[in-house]
Legacy VTK file of the C-alpha trace (Angstrom):
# vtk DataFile Version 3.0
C-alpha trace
ASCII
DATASET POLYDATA
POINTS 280 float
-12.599 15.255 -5.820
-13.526 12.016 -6.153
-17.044 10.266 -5.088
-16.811 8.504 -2.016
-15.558 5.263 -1.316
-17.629 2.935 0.761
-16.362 0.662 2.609
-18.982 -0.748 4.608
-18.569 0.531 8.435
-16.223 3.208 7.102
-16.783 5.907 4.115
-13.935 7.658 2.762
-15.157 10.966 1.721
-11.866 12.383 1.233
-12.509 15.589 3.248
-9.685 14.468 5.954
-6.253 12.818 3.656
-4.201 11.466 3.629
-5.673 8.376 4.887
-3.115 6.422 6.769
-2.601 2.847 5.864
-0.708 0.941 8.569
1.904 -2.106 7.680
0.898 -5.561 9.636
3.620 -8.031 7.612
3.111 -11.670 8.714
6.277 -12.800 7.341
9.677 -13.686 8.389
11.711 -12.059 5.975
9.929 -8.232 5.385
13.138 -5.676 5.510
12.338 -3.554 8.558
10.000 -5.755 10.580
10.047 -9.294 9.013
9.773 -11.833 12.095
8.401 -9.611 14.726
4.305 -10.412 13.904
4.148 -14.345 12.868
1.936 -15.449 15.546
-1.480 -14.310 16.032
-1.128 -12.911 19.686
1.810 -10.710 18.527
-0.022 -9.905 15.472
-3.484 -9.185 16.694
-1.281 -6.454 19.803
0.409 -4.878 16.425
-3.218 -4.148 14.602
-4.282 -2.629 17.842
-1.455 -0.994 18.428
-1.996 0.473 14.789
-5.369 1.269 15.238
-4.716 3.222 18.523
-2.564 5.089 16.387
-5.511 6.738 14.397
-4.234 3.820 11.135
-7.868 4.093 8.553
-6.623 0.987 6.867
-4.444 -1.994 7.908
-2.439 -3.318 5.319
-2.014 -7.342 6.046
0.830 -8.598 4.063
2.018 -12.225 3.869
4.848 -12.396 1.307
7.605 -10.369 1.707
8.175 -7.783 -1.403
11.427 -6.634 -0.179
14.230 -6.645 -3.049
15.308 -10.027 -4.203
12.876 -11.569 -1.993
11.136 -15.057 -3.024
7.998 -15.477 -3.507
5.951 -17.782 -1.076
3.678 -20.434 -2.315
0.102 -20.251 -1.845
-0.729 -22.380 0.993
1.833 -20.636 3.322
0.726 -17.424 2.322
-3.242 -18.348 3.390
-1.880 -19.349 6.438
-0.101 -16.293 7.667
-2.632 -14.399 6.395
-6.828 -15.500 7.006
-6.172 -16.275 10.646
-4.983 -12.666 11.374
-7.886 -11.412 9.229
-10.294 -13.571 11.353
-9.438 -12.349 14.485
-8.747 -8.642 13.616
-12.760 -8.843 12.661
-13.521 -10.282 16.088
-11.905 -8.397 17.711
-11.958 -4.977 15.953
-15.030 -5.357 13.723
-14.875 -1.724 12.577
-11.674 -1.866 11.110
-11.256 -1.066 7.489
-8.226 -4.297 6.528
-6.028 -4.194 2.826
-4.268 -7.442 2.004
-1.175 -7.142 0.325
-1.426 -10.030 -2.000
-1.031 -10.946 -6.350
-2.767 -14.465 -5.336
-6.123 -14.496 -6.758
-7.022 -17.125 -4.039
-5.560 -15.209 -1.093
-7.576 -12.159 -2.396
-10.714 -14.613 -2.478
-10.524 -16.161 1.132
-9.193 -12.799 2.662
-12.425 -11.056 1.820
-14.108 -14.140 2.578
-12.797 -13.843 5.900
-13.727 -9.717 6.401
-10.950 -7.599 4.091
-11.859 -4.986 2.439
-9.445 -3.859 0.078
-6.618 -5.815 -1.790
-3.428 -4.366 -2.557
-1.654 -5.794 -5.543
1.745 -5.376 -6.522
1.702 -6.585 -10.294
-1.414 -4.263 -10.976
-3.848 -7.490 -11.399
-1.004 -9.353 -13.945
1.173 -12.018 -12.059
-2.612 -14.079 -11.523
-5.235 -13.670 -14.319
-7.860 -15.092 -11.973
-7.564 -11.779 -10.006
-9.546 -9.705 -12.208
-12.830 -11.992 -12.075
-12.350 -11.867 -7.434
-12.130 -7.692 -7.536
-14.947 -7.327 -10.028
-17.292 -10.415 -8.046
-16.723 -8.693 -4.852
-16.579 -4.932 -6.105
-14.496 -4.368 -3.511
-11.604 -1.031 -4.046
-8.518 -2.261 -5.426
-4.897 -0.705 -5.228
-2.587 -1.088 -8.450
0.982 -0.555 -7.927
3.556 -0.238 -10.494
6.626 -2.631 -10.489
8.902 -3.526 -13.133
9.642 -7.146 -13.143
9.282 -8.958 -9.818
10.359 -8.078 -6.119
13.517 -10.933 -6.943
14.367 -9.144 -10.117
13.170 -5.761 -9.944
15.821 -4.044 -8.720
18.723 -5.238 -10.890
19.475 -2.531 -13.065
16.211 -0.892 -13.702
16.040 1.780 -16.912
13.196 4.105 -17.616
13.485 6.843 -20.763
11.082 9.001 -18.503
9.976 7.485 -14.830
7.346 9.436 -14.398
5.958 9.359 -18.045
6.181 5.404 -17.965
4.958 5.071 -14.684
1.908 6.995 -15.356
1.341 5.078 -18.627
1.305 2.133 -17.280
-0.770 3.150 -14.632
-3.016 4.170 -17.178
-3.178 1.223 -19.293
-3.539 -1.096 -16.283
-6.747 1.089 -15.561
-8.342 1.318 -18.603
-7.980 -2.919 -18.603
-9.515 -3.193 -15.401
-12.780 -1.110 -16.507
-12.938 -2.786 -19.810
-13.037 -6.228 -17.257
-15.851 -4.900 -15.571
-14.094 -3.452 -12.490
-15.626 0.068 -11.161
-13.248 2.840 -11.874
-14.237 4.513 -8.770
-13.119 1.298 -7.410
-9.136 2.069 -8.674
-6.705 3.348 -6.220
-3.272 3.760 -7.995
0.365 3.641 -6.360
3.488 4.698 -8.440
5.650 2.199 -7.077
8.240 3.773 -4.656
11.115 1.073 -4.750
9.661 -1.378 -7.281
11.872 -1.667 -9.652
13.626 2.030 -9.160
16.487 3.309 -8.310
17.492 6.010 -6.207
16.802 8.990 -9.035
13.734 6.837 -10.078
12.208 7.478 -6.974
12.893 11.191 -6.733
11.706 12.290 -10.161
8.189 10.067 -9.108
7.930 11.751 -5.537
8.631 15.536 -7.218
5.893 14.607 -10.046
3.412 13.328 -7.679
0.388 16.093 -8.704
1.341 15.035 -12.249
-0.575 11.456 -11.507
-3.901 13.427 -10.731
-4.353 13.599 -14.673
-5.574 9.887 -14.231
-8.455 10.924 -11.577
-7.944 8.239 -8.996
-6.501 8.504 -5.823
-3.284 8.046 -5.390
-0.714 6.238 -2.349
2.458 5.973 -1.729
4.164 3.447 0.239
7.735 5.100 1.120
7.987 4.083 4.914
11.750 3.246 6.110
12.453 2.480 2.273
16.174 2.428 1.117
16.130 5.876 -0.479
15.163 7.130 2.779
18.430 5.331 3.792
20.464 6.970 1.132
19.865 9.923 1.927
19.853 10.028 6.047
22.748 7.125 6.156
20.430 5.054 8.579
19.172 1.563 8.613
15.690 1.013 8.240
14.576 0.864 11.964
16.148 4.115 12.057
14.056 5.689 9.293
11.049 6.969 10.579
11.846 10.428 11.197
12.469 10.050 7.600
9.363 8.772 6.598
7.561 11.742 8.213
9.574 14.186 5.704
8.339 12.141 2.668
4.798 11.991 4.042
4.985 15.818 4.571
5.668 16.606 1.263
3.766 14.104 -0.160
0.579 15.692 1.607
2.360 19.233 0.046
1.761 17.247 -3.401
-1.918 15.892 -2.691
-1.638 12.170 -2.062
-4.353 10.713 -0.723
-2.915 7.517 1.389
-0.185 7.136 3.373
1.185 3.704 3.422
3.488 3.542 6.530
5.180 1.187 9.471
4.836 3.931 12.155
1.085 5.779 12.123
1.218 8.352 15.494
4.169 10.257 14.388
3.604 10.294 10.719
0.042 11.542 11.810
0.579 14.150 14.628
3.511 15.922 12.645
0.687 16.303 9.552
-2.090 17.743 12.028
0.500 19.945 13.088
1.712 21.152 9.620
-1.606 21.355 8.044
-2.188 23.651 11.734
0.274 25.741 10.770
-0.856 26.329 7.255
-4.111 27.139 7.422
-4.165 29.215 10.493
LINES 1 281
280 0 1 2 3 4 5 6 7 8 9 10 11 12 13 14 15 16 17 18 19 20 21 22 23 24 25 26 27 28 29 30 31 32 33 34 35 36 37 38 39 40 41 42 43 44 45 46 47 48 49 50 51 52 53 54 55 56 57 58 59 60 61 62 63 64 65 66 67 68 69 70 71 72 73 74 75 76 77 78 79 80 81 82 83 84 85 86 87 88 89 90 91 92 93 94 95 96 97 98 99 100 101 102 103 104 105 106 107 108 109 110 111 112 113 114 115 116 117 118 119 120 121 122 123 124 125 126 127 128 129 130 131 132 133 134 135 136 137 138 139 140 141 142 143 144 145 146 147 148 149 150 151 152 153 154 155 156 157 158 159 160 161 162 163 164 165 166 167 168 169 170 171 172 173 174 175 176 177 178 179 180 181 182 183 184 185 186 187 188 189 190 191 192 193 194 195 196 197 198 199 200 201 202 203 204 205 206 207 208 209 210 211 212 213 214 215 216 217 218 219 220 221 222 223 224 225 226 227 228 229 230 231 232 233 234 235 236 237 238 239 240 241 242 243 244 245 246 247 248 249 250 251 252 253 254 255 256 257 258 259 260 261 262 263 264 265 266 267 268 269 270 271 272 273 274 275 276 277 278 279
């Protein structure tokens, strides 16, 4: 296992994953959620509600990365996102925050402002500036794998091998990081569910999963309400988290450490239950 991961008033030792990483999107336009969290008052109820949930981690995102989304400039994107941060610390010092940004300034002034963790979509290569904030702060960094951008990346993606390309480029990404000066212990990698995938992209990643432990970091997966989930239970994406607790099952069956989801209670009683069940 891996050593553990301190993030000052919480330590991951990694005796109780998956962790549980709960969605807070600031935006208008997210696919399952967009509009519902753009004020702070709404905002600040949802990371409580997400906390009394059991959530380790809330994931603040600003920019939509939906499908064919556009990207937001940077100004708008500090906005939704630093005041939220601000009063989540207030209010909930203890809490462990991610911010979903690329923006090397976002990242900056987000763990200025009390984050954590940033989670970046392009794996630290849409903003060069981003590898100098992650290794300054030394704070854990999550590298997902996309191919293109969210407006492009899902017109007519091709892959040889998913999983063998995904896992390469997880690897290079990496091995670029540590040569930068970024702690490896630091990495936390995420294969992408959706990014630049199709349907059959993202089943061949989700049955490999155990095959990414061959690159020793932990691993999430951010599946929650996502259109393959739709494909195969024919329901919109409001509809989806019954869903979302059968990938999260079998993703736990497969040994991922974080949980990236919308909808933390039921995700986490039906896991204490099934991990009950199994070992008694």
């Amino acid at each position: 296992m891996f050593p553990p991961l301190n993030l000052g008033s919480k330590i991951l030792d990694w005796k109780n994953c998956p962790y549980f990483v709960g969605i807070l999107n600031v935006t208008p336009d997210s696919f399952s959620d967009g509009g519902k969290y753009l004020n702070i008052e709404s905002a600040l109820k949802r990371a409580k509600e997400l906390l009394d949930e059991g959530a380790d981690v809330i994931d603040v995102g600003g920019e939509s990365t939906r499908p064919f989304a556009d990207p937001v400039p940077e100004e708008e994107e500090l906005k939704r996102v630093i005041p939220i941060i601000k009063v989540i610390k207030r209010e909930f010092p203890e809490a462990i925050i991610s911010v979903d940004t690329y923006k090397s300034k976002v990242a900056e002034e987000a763990l200025k402002a009390g984050a954590n963790i940033i989670n970046d979509i392009s794996a630290l290569r849409f903003d060069p500036k981003m590898v100098d904030v992650i290794r300054d702060f030394a704070c854990p960094i999550i590298i997902v794998h996309m191919k293109g951008n969210p407006k492009t990346m899902q017109v007519n993606p091709v892959y040889t091998d998913a999983v063998k390309e995904v896992k390469e480029f997880l690897k290079e990404r990496i091995e670029f990081l540590v040569e930068r000066g970024i702690s490896f212990e630091n990495i936390i990698i995420d294969p992408g569910i959706g990014f630049g995938k199709t349907f059959a992209h993202n089943l061949q990643i989700l049955k490999n999963l155990e095959s990414f432990r061959e690159l020793n970091r932990p691993l999430m997966i951010g599946h929650s309400r996502k259109s393959f989930i739709g494909e195969i239970i024919n329901k919109p994406p409001f509809l989806r988290d019954g869903g979302t607790v059968g990938v999260s099952l079998f993703a736990y069956l497969k040994g991922v450490q974080f949980l990236r989801i919308h909808k933390v209670d039921i995700n986490k009683d039906a896991l204490a239950t099934f991990k009950f069940l199994m070992e008694n």
